[in-house]
C-alpha positions in Angstrom: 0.0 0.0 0.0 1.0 3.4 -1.2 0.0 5.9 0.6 0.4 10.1 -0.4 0.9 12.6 2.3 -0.5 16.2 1.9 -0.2 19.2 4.3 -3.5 21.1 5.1 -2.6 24.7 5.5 0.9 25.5 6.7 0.8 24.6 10.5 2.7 21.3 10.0 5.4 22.9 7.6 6.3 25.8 10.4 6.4 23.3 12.7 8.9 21.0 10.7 11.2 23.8 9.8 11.9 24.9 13.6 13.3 21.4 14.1 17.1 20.5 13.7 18.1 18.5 11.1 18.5 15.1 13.3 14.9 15.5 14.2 13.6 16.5 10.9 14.9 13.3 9.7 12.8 11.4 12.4 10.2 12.9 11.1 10.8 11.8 7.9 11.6 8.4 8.5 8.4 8.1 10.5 6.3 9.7 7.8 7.8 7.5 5.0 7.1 4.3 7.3 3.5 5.8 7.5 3.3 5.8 3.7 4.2 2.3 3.0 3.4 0.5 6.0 -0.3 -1.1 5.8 -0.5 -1.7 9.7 1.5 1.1 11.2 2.3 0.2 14.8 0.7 2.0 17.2 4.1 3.0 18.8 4.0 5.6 15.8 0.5 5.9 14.8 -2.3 6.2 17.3 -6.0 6.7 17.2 -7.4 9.6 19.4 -10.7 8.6 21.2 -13.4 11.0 20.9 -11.9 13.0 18.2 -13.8 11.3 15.0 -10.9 10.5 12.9 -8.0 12.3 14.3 -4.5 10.2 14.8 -1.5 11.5 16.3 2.0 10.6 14.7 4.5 10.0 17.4 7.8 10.5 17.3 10.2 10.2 20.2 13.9 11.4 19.4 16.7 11.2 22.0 14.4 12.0 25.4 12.3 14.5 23.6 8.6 13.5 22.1 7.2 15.0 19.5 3.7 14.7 18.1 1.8 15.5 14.5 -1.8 14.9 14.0 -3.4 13.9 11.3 -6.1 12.2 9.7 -6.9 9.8 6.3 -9.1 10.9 3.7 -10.2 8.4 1.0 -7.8 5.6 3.0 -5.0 6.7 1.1 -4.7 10.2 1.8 -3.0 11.4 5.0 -3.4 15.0 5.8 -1.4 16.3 8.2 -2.3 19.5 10.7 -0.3 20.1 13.6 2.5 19.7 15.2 4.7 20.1 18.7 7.0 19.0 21.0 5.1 17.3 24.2 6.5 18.4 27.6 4.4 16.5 29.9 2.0 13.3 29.7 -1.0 14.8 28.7 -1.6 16.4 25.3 -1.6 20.4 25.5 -6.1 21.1 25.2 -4.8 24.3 23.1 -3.1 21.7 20.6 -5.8 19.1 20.2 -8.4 21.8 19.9 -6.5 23.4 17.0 -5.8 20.3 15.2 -9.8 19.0 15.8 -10.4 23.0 14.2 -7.9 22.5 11.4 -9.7 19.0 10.7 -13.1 20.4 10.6 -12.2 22.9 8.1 -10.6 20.6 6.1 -13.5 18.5 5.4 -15.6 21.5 5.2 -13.3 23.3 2.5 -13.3 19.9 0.5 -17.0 19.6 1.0 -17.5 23.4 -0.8 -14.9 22.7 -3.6 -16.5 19.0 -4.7 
């Protein structure tokens, strides 16, 4: 399975480009896995409960966690929203709210332009 990875917006991009370069590749490696992959682990892919569709993408790189969220369109379409660093066990409210925003607005947008 193939699958193509898209960016909604810019939020994931400015995100990405703060990072240094060992993490960027992290990233990379995590989001090519999440292309080709068919069952992605849930060490790097998980569900959110609650959230109707939204997955987080986790990376962990040296002792620092990062996460990206994202959810699939058409099952081969990721679109990816935001991303951050996570500092303590719980995911930041602000962060989860603006990716669950981001979502919304994506289906919306694509709902208006079909």
């Amino acid at each position: 399975m193939r699958r193509e990875i898209i960016f909604y917006e810019n939020h994931f991009i400015e995100f990405y480009q703060n990072q240094d370069e060992k993490v960027k590749e992290k990233i990379k490696y995590t989001l090519e896995l999440k292309k080709q992959v068919d069952k992605v682990p849930e060490k790097f892919l998980k569900h959110l409960a609650g959230t109707n569709g939204l997955y987080e993408i986790r990376i962990e790189f040296q002792s620092n966690i990062y996460r990206i969220f994202c959810c699939f369109d058409k099952g081969k379409l990721v679109v990816l929203f935001n991303g951050f660093q996570k500092k303590s066990q719980f995911t930041p409210k602000n962060e989860l709210e603006k990716a669950l925003r981001l979502m919304n607005e994506y289906f919306q947008q694509k709902i208006y332009l079909e």
